[in-house]
KEPA-926436 format. One line per field, with one value per residue (C-alpha): residue number from 1; x negated, y, z. Coordinates in steps of 0.2 Angstrom, whole numbers, plus 5000, padded with zeros to 4 digits. Layout:
num: NUM,...
u: X,...
v: Y,...
w: Z,...
This chain:
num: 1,2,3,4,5,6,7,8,9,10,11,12,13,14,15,16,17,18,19,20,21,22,23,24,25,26,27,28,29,30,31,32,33,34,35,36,37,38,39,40,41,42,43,44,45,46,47,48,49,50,51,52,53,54,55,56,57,58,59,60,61,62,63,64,65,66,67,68,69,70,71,72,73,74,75,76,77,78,79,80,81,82,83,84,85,86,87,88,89,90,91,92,93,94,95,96,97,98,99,100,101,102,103,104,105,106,107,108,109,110,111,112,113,114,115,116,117,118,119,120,121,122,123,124,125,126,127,128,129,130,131,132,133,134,135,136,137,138,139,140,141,142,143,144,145,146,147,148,149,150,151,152,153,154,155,156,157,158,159,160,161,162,163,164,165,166,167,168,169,170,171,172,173,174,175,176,177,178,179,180,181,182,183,184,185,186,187,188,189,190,191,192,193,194,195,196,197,198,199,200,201,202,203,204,205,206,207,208,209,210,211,212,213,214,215,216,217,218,219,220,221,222,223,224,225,226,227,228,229,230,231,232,233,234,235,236,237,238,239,240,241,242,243,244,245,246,247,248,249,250,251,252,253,254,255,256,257,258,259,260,261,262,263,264,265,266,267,268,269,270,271,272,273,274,275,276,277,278,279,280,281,282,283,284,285,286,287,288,289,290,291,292,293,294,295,296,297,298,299,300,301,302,303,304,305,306,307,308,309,310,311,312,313,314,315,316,317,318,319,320,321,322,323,324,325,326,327,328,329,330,331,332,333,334,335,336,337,338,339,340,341,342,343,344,345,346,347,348,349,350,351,352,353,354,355,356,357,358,359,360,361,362,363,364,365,366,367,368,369,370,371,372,373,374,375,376,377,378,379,380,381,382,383,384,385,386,387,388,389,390,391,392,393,394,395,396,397,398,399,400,401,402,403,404,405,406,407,408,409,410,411,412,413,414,415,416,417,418,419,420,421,422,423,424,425,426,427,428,429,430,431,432,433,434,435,436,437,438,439,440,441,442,443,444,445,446,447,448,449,450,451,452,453,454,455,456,457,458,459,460,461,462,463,464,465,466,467,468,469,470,471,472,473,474,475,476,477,478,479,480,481,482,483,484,485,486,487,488,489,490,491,492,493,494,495,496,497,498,499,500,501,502,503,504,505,506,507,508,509,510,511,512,513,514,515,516,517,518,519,520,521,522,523,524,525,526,527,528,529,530,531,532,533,534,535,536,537,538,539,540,541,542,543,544,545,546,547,548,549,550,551,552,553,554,555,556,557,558,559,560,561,562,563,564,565,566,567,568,569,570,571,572,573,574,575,576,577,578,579,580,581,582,583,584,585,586,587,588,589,590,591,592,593,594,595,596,597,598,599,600,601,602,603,604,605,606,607,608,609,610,611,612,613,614,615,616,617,618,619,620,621,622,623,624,625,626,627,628,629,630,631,632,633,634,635,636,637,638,639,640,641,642,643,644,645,646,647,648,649,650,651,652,653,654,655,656,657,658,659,660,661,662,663,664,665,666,667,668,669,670,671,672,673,674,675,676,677,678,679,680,681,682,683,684,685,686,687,688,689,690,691,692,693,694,695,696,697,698,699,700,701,702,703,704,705,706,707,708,709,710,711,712,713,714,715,716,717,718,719,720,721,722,723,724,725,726,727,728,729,730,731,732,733,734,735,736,737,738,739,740,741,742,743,744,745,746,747,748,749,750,751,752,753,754,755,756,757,758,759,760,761,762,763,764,765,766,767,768,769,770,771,772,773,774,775,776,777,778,779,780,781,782,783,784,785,786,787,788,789,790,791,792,793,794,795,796,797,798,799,800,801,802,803,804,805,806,807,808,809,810,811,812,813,814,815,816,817,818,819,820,821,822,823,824,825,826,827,828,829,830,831,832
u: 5207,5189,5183,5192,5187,5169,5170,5176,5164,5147,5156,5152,5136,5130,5138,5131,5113,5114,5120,5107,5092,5090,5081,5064,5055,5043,5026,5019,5025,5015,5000,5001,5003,4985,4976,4981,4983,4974,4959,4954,4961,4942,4941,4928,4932,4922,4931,4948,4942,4936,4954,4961,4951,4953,4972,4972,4962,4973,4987,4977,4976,4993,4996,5015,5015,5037,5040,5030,5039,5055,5053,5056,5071,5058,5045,5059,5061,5046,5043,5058,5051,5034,5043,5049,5034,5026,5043,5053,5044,5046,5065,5069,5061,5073,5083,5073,5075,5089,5104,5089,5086,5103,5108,5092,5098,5111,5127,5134,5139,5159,5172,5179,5169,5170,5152,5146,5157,5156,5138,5138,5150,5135,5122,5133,5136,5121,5113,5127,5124,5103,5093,5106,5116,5103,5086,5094,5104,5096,5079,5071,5074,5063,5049,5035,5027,5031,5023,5035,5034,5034,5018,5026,5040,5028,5017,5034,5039,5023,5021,5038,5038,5018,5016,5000,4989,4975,4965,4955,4972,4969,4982,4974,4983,4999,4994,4990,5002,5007,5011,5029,5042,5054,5068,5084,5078,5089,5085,5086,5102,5104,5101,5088,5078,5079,5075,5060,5054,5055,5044,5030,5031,5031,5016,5024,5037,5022,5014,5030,5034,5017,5017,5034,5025,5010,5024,5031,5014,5007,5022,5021,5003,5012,5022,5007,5002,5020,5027,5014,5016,5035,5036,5023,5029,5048,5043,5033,5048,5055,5042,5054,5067,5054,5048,5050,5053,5040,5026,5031,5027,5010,5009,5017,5005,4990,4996,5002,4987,4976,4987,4987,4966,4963,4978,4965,4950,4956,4960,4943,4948,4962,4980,4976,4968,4984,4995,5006,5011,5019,5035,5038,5036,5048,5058,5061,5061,5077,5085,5083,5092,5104,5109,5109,5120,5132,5132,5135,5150,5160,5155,5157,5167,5174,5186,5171,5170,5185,5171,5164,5179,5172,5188,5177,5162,5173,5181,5164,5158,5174,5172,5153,5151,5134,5128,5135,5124,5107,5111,5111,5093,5092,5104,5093,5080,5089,5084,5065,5055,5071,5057,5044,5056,5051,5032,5029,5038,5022,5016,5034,5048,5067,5074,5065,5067,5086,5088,5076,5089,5106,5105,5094,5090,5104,5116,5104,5104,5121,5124,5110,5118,5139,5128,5121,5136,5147,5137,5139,5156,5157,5143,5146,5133,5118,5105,5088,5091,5086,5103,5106,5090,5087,5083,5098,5108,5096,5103,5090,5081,5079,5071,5052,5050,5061,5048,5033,5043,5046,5029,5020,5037,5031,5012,5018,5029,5016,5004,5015,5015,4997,4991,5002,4997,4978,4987,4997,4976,4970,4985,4980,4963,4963,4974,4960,4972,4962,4943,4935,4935,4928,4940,4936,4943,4946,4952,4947,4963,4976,4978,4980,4974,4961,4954,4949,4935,4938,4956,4959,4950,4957,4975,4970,4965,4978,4991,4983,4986,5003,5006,4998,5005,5022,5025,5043,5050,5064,5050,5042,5058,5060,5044,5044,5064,5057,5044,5057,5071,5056,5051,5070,5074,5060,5062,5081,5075,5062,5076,5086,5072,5070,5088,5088,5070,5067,5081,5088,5107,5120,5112,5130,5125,5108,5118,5131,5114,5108,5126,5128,5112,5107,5124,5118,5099,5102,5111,5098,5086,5095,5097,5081,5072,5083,5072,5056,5051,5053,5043,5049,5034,5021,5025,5026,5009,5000,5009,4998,4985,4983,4995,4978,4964,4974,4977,4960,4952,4962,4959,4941,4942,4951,4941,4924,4930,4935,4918,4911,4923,4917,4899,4898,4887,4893,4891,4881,4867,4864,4863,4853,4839,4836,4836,4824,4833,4816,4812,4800,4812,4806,4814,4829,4849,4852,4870,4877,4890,4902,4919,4922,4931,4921,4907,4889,4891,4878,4867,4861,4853,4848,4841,4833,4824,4815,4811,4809,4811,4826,4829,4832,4852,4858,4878,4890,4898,4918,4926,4944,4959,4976,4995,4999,4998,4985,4977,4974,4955,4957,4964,4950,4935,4936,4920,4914,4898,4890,4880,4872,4869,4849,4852,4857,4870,4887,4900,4912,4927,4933,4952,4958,4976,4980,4981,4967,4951,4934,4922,4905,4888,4884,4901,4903,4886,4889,4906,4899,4886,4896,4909,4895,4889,4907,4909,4893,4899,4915,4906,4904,4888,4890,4905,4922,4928,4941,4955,4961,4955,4963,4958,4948,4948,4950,4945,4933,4921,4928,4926,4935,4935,4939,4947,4937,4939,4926,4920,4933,4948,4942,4932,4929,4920,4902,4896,4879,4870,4855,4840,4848,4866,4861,4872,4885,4888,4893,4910,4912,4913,4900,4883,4871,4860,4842,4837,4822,4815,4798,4809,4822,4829,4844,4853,4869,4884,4891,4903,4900,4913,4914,4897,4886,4873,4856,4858,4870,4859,4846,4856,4859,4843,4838,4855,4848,4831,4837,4846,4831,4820,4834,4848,4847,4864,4861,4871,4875,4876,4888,4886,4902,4903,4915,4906,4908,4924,4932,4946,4942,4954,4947,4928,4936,4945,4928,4915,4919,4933,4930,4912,4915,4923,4914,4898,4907,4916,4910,4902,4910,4902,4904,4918,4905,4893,4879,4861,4853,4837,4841,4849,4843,4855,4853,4857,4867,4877,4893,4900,4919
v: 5037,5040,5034,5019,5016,5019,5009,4994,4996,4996,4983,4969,4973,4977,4960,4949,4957,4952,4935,4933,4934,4924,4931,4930,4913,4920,4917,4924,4908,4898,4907,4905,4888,4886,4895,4889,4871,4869,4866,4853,4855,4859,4874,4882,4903,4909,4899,4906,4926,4921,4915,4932,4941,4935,4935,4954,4957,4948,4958,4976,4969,4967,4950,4945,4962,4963,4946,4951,4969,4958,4949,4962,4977,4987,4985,4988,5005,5010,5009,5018,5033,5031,5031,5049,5055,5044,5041,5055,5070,5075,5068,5080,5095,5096,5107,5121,5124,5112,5128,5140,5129,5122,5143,5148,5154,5141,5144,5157,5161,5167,5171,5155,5145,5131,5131,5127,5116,5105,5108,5103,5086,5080,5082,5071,5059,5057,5055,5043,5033,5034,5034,5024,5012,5009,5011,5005,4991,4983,4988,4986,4968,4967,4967,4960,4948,4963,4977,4990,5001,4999,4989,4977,4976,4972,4961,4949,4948,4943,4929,4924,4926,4924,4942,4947,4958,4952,4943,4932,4923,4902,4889,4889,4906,4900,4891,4905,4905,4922,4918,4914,4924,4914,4916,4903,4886,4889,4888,4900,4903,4901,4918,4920,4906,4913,4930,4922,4912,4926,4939,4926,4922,4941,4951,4965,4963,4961,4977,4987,4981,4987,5004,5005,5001,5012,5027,5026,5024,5041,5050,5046,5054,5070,5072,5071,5085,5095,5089,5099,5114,5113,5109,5122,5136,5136,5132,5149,5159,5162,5179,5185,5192,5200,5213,5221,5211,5218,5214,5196,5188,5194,5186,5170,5164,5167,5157,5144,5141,5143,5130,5117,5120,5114,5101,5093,5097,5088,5070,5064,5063,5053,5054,5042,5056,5067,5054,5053,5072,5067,5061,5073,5088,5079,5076,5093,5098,5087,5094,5110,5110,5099,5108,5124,5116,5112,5128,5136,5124,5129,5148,5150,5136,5121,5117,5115,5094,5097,5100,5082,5077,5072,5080,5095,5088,5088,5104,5110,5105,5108,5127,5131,5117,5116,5127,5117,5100,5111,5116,5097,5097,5109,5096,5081,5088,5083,5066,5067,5056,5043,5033,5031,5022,5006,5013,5012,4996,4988,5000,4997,4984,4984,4986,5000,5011,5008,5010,5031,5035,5028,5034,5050,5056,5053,5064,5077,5080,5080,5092,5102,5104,5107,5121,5126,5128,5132,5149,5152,5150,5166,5176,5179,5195,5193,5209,5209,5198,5183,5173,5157,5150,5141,5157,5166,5155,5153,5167,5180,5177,5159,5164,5165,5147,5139,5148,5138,5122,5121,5123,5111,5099,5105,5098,5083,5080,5084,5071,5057,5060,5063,5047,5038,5042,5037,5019,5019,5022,5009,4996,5003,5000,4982,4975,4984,4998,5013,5018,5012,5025,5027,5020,5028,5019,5032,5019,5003,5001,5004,4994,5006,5023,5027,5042,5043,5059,5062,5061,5071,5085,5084,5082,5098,5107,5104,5107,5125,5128,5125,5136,5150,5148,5149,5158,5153,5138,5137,5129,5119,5111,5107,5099,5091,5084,5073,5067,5063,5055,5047,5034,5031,5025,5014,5005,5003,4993,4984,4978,4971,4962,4957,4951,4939,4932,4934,4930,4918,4933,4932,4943,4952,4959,4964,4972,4981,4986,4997,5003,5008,5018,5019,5029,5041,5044,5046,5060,5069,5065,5073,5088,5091,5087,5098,5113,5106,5124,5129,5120,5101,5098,5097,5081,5074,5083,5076,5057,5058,5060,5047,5036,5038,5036,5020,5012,5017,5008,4994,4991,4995,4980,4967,4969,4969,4951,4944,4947,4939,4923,4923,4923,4913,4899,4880,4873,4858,4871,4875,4857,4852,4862,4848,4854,4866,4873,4876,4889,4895,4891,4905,4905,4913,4917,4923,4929,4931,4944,4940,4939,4924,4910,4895,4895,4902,4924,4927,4940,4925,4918,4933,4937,4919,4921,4937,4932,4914,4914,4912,4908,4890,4890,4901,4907,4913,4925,4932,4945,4946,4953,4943,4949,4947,4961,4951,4935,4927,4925,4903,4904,4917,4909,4895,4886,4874,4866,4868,4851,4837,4840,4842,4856,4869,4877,4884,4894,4906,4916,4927,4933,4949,4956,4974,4979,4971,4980,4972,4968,4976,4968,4959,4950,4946,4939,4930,4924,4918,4908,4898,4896,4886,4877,4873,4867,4856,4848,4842,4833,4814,4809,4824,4816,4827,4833,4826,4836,4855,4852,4865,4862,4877,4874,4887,4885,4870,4868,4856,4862,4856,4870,4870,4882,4886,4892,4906,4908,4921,4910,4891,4888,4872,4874,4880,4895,4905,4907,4923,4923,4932,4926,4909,4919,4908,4889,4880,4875,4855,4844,4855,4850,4861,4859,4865,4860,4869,4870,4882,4898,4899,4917,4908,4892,4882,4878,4862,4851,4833,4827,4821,4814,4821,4810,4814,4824,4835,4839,4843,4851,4861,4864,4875,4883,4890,4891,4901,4912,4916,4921,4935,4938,4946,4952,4949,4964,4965,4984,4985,4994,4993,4999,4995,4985,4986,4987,4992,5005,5025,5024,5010,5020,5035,5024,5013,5022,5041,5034,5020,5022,5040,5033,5018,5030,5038,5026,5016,5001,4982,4979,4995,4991,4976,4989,4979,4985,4994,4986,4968,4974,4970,4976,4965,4976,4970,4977,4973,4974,4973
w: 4992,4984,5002,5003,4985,4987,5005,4995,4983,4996,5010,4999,4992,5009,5016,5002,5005,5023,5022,5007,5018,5034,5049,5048,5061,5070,5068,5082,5094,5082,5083,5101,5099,5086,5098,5114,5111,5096,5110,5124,5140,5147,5136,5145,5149,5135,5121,5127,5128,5108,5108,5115,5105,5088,5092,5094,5079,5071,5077,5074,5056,5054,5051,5050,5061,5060,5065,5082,5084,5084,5100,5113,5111,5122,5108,5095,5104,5104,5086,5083,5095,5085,5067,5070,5069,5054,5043,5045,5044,5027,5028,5044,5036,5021,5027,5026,5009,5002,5002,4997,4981,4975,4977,4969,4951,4945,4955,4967,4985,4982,4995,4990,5001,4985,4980,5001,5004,4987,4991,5009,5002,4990,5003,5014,5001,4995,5011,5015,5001,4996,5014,5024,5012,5000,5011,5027,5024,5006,5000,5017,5015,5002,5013,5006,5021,5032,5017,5012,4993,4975,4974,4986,4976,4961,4972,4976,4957,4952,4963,4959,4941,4935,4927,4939,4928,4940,4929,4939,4949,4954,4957,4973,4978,4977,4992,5003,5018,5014,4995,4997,5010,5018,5007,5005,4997,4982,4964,4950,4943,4924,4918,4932,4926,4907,4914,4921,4906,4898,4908,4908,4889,4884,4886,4881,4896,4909,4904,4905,4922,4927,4920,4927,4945,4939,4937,4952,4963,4952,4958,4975,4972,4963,4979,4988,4979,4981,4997,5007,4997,4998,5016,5021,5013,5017,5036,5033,5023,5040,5042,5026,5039,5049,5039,5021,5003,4994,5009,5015,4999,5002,5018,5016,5004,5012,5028,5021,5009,5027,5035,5019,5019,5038,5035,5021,5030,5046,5035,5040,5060,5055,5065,5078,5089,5088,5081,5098,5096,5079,5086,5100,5089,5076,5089,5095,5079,5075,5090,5087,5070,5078,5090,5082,5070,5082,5090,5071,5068,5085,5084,5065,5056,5068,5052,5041,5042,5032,5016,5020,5008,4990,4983,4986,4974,4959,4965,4963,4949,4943,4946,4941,4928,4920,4935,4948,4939,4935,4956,4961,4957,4973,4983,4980,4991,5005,5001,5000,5011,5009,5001,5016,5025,5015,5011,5030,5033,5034,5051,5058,5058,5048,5064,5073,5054,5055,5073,5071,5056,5061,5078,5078,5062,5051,5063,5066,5048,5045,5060,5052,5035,5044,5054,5039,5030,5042,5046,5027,5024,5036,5029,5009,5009,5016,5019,5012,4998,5010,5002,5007,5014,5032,5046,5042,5050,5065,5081,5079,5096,5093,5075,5082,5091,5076,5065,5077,5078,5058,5055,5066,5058,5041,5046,5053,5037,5025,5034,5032,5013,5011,5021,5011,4994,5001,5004,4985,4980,4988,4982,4965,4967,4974,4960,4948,4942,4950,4949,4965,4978,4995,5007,5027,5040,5051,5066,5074,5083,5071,5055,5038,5045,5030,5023,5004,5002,4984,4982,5000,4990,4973,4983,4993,4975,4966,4983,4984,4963,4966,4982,4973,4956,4960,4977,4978,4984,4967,4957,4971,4974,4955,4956,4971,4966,4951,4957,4971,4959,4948,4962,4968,4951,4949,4965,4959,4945,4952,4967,4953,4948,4966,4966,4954,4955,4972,4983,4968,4968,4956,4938,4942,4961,4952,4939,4952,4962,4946,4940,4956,4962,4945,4940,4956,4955,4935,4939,4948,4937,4923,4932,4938,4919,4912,4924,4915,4912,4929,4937,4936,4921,4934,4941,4924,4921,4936,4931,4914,4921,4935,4923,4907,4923,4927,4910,4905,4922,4918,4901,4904,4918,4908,4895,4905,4912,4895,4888,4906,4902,4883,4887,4907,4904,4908,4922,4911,4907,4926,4928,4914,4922,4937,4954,4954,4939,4930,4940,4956,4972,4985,5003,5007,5001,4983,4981,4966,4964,4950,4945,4939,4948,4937,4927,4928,4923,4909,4921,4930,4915,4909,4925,4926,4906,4911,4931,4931,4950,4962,4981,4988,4991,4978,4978,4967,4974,4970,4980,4973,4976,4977,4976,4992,5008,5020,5017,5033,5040,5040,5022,5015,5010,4995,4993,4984,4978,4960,4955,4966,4986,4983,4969,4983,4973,4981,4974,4988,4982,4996,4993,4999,5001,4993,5011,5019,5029,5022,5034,5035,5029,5045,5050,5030,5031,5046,5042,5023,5030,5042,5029,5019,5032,5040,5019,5022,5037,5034,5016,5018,5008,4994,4989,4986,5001,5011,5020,5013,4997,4981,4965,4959,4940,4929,4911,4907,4923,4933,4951,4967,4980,5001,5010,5025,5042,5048,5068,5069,5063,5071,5085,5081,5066,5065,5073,5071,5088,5088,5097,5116,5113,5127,5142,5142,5143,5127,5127,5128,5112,5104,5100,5098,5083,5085,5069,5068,5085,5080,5073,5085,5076,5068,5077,5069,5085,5075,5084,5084,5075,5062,5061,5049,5039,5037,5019,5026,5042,5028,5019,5035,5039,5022,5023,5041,5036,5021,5030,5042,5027,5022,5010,4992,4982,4965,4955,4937,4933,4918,4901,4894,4875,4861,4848,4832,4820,4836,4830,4835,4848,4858,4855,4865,4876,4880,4876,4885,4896,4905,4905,4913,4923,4929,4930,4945,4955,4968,4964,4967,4982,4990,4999,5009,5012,5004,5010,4998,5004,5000,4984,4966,4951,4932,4920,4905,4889,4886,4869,4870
């Protein structure tokens, strides 16, 4: 009856989520469509390998990467074959020590069978209900232009409801392709629309839904921390039956501390080198439990499916009371991992991550578990005081390769968790809540392998501490189950967010959604705070820390760029100056790194009073970030032009996704160069320009900007030709422009229409003469102090905090790879 009853409950909810979404359209067939008949029918061969080429990179970058694993069920099979090894390994390791923690203390083992088989009834419930009704079917729809995880959840509700603590957002955003997913045209329902009024009125509303984000990205970092510990040292638990209690505690930690140090030390390689061995070892791994479970269910118990009944949960809870709920802090470990199925989303596609866990991994647990059980319910005393854990129930000569498998499983397992708490970083450090780091790209080919130096070895620190601390796996699972239960509860309320504001849902399915999952995961969570002592206080403790880093860095930056909004200089004063702006003009590029999107920042007059001197065509320069996953090379550069055509002034904000790679110095160089003079071409006398125009305003300066194409994105816009790039004919409709037949270091390809006047072809001509004399990036280098009357709080917060803080980070244009050589820092104070 309680089947039927929970059947009745899910069937609706799962049919109103699918019929709430429609399938995605493709955008692949319209890419193809841009590229290969966006040209003339004469496209010469070279013009349509740029084609190819830029159509692959934009593929390795992920750009609307599940729309294009949808075409093909071969291509959908694959990815499910490659998900094993990158989703699933810390999911398919759990049963190592899920019966050895839930039996760890709380609860007993009796002749009764009740406490396994109302053990063995949670497991399957909850894995029923979490990974495969929750995950599965509703929260992977929540995909975020293709990106999975809780700052993709955050991303969608603040373009959907304005509460983006990204100070520096444009109207001209919301135009990005990306900016809205393809959900149903329908409007907000009543209560939706108050709810929605409401988030954007209230700060205090804003900043809770942030930190709420923020707690659930620090404990994905906690369980980097524990995960590998965890999964590492059970695997290793399996030399306890091979030789005497009091010596194999002695020997497991010293191998698995051995094994945790070369898995940190090997992060710099990246997984793409031995990322193809990842599945086939998860693989055999899941078939090994498998099918040693099925063995254990014919020989020892073929009657034990009979416990799958959730009459036998309230049985046995009915039996060990307050035990049985401290034990379901052991039984959610069953479920860790769950939550990578919607992190990775963005390397895979819903459909391949449903097909792995439907098919594959979802019934190689469960036969692991019955196995599990069913080799219990026959053993009730077990010899050398091994009790209930994972090897006993292996045959004895299949112990030593299970043993082998488990730990390469365990590796595999604990590297899916530790690459994915460097992406949750970088998330966190693109929306500016996370000190800048150094982000490695560790390959060319594949889109989001990265390697991050200082947290791999604070990770690998703080993973050892933990391994040698507690030396049993009853207080790493305790820690490892809250920080577990922590980020499922924070997805459950961002999703009802999502259901409301995002798919435009009845406030009622939102509110089943969190009564439903909520009811659950609450459970867990209760019982795995109440072992705060043993063990479940140090996710809390690593969450405070990273949670004060990020709120200090954040504060620290919002404040920073309130004082630059406060003190930018108007546009008028810039202008006021007359074209050479009452300066020496010297030959080259000046860019002006700043975040302001409008305006004039206060270190180029202060840099202009001491050093009366600047270059010929000067650029403001703004690198931001916006809350989307990928911001597409056509749509990333904004420019626009600061004053008359004759004053040589540009301004150029470049937008980056949370998820995008930045190019290197000479590309971004390259691609910011054309960008301008693309901007210069398509002007008709210096008047506004015509076409894709956004307005750019933000405050009082009244600027009207251009989204521009780079040579990577049109090949029909301008393109820089070198000295020794002549080996190939120009493709026809292209005029080449040798505007300055002397120095023939740096030419302009500009088409031939439209037809430029003779300012612009000036105009032009210093641009290219410009950049033949050399770039310089004009810096400010930040004091940031607390000025005065600021309370004592604020002075520690400011003052020790953020500035130690800033003092080592990376700087804001690390992430360009600026040369240091054409580098020159402005150094300011700013009192906050």
């Amino acid at each position: 009856m309680l089947v039927q009853v929970l059947w009745w409950v899910s069937s609706p909810i799962i049919n109103l989520f699918n019929s709430s979404l429609p399938p995605f359209q493709s955008r692949f067939s319209h890419s193809l469509t841009v590229y290969f008949n966006g040209s003339s029918p004469n496209q010469d061969k070279a013009a349509i390998f740029i084609q190819l080429t830029q159509l692959i990179m934009d593929l390795e970058n992920g750009f609307h990467h599940n729309h294009l694993k949808k075409q093909s069920w071969p291509t959908v099979l694959t990815l499910a074959y490659q998900s094993l090894g990158v989703v699933y390994g810390d999911l398919s390791t759990s049963p190592l020590y899920v019966f050895k923690s839930t039996f760890a203390e709380d609860i007993e083992h009796s002749e009764t069978n009740e406490e396994i088989f109302g053990a063995l009834s949670f497991i399957f419930w909850t894995l029923t209900l979490v990974p495969l009704l929750k995950y599965v079917f509703i929260v992977l729809k929540a995909d975020d232009n293709g990106e999975g995880g809780t700052f993709a959840l955050y991303s969608l509700l603040c373009r959907h409801a304005r509460v983006s603590s990204l100070p520096n957002c444009q109207l001209a955003d919301e135009e990005l392709s990306s900016y809205k997913n393809e959900t149903p045209n329908l409007a907000l329902t009543s209560v939706g629309s108050r709810l929605k009024s409401t988030l954007e009125k209230y700060r205090v509303l804003q900043r809770f839904l942030l930190v709420l984000a923020l707690v659930g990205a620090c404990m994905v970092i906690g369980d980097g921390v524990l995960t590998p510990a965890l999964s590492v040292f059970s695997a290793v638990s399996g030399v306890e039956l091979a030789m005497a209690k009091e010596h194999h505690k002695y020997v497991e930690v010293p191998v698995a501390c051995i094994i945790l140090i070369a898995l940190f030390a090997l992060q710099h390689y990246g997984t793409h080198r031995v990322g193809h061995l990842f599945a086939p070892v998860i693989i055999l791994w899941l078939l090994s439990i498998s099918s040693i479970g099925l063995y254990n269910i014919i020989h020892w118990n073929p009657h034990i499916y009979k416990a799958l009944s959730p009459v036998h949960m309230y049985k046995f809870l009915k039996k060990t009371q307050t035990g049985g709920w401290k034990s379901l802090g052991g039984i959610l470990l069953c479920i860790t991992g769950s939550e990578a199925m919607f992190a990775d989303l963005g390397h895979f596609s819903q459909l391949s991550i449903q097909i792995a866990f439907t098919s594959f991994v979802y019934p190689s647990l469960i036969l692991a578990y019955m196995g599990q059980a069913a080799y219990l319910s026959q053993h009730h005393v077990i010899e050398n005081d091994y009790q209930v854990g994972f090897y006993i129930s292996v045959p004895k000569n299949l112990r030593v390769p299970v043993l082998l498998i488990a730990i390469l499983a365990a590796v595999v397992g604990s590297q899916a968790i530790i690459s994915g708490s460097f992406s949750i970083i970088k998330q966190c450090s693109s929306l500016g809540c996370f000190p800048r780091v150094k982000i490695v790209h560790t390959s060319s080919k594949f889109h989001g392998q990265i390697y991050i130096p200082e947290i791999n070895w604070i990770l690998m620190t703080l993973c050892l501490a933990v391994t040698i601390g507690f030396r049993d796996t009853k207080r790493m699972g305790n820690a490892s189950g809250l920080a577990v239960i922590t980020v499922m509860l924070v997805t459950t309320c961002l999703m009802s967010l999502i259901i409301v504001l995002c798919w435009h849902q009845s406030v009622f399915l939102a509110i089943g959604f969190v009564v439903f999952f909520g009811m659950i995961e609450a459970l867990y969570f209760s019982a795995s705070l109440v072992k705060f002592l043993e063990g479940a206080w140090v996710p809390i403790a690593l969450s405070l820390i990273f949670m004060l880093v990020m709120y200090v860095w954040h504060y620290g930056t919002i404040k920073k760029y309130e004082f630059d909004v406060q003190n930018k200089v108007s546009v008028d004063w810039l202008l006021s100056l007359g074209p050479t702006l009452g300066i020496v003009r010297v030959p080259g590029i000046g860019l002006v790194h700043t975040e302001l999107v409008s305006g004039i920042p206060a270190i180029f007059s202060h840099f202009v009073t001491n050093l009366p001197a600047f270059h010929q065509v000067l650029i403001f320069l703004c690198v931001k970030s916006v809350p989307v996953p990928h911001v597409r090379p056509e749509e990333r550069f904004l420019v626009g032009r600061i004053g008359p055509r004759e004053y040589r002034v540009y301004r150029c904000i470049v937008r980056y996704g949370y998820r995008d790679v930045h190019k290197d110095d000479v590309e971004f160089e390259k691609d910011l160069v054309c960008s301008i003079a693309e901007f210069i071409r398509k002007q008709k006398d210096g008047s506004t320009p015509d076409g894709n125009c956004v307005d750019g305003k933000v405050g009082n300066d009244d600027e009207v900007m251009r989204v521009v194409g780079t040579p990577s994105s049109h090949l029909k816009g301008v393109e820089i030709r070198m000295d020794g790039q002549d080996g190939y004919d120009e493709p026809d409709g292209v005029e080449v422009q040798e505007i300055n037949p002397v120095k023939k270091r740096v030419r302009f390809m500009v088409p031939e229409s439209p037809e430029m006047d003779d300012g612009s072809r000036a105009e032009l001509r210093d641009l290219m003469e410009a950049r033949e004399a050399g770039v310089a990036y004009i810096l400010g280098h930040s004091y940031v102090k607390a000025k005065q009357g600021s309370s004592f709080v604020k002075k520690i917060v400011i003052n020790l905090g953020y500035e130690l803080l800033r003092r080592n980070s990376r700087p804001s244009t690390d992430a360009l790879t600026v040369p240091h050589a054409s580098t020159l820092e402005v150094g300011m104070v700013y009192h906050v």
